[in-house]
N, C-alpha and C positions, 0 to 999 in steps of 0.2 A: 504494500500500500504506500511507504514510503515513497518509493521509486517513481511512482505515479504523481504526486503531489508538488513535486517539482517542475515537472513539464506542464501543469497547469498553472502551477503558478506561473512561470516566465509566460506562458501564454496572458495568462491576465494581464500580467504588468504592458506586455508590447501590444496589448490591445489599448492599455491607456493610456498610454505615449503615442501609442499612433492616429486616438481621440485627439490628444492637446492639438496635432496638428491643425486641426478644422476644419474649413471650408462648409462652417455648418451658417453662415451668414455672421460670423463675427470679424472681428477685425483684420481685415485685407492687406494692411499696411505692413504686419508680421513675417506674414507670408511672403511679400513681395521684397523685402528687406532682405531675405535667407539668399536668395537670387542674386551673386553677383553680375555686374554689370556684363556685358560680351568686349571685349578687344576690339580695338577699332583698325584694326591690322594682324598681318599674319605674327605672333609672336616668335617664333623659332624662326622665320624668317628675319625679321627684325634684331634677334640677337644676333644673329649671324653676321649681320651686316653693320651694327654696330663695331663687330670685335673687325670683320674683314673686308666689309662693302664698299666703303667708301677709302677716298684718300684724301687729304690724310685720315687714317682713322678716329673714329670716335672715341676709345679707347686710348689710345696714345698721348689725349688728354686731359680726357673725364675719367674719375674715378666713380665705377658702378660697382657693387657690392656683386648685384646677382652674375653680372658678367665676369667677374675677378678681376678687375681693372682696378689698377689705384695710382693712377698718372693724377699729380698735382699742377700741371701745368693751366687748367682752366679748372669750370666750375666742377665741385663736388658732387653729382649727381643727388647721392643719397643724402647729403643735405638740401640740397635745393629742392627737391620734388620736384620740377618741371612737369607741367599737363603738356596732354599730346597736342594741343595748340602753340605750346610755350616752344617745344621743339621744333613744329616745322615752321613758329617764325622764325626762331636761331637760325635753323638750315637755311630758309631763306636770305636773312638781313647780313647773316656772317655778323655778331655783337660783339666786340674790342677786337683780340687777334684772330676771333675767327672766322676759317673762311667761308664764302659763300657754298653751300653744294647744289648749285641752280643747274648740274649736269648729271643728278645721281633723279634717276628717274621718281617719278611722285608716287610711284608706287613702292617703292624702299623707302623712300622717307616716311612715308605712311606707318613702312612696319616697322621703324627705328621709333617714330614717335610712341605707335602703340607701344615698344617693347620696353620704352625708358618708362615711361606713364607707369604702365602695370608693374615691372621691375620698382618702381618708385615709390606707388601708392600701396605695398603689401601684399602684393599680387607674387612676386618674385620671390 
């Protein structure tokens, strides 16, 4: 009888955990909250291109944690957070010594933004 009592109990318990989730009309905001957001770029492409994509590389003077980079020559990545808007103006405007990358198609920059973003904000 033992033996038995266990297996119902864990059933109970994962039936009332899996109540808490709800969808019974209560609060939507919960649920929607658990859902991180999607990547606004291909990520594994975007780290790639980080460490090897472009030249000079990103890397060689950003320090990224997730990428293992720790060049001191420009900004700190993982202090700065940079959004993926914040990057492809950088890549754009080229801000103090850096350069423009108005040759590295909009499609890597997309996954470099997405890849520093998500690497930045806890996603990495």
């Amino acid at each position: 009888m033992r033996g038995v009592s266990l297996p119902i109990a864990t059933l109970a318990i994962a039936g009332t955990l899996v109540g808490c989730g709800g969808g019974g009309g209560g609060d939507t905001a919960v649920g929607a909250a658990a859902t991180p957001p999607q990547p606004k770029g291909d990520l594994t492409a975007g780290r790639d291109a980080f460490l090897i994509g472009t030249e000079p590389r990103c890397g060689d003077c950003h320090a990224l944690a997730d990428a293992g980079t720790t060049a001191q020559v420009a900004a700190n990545l993982d202090e700065a957070k940079p959004t993926f808007e914040e990057v492809l103006d950088a890549m754009a405007e080229g801000p103090g010594a850096m350069p423009k990358y108005g040759e590295v198609s909009m499609e890597v920059q997309t996954n470099i933004a997405a890849y520093v973003e998500y690497a930045t904000h806890g996603g990495g």
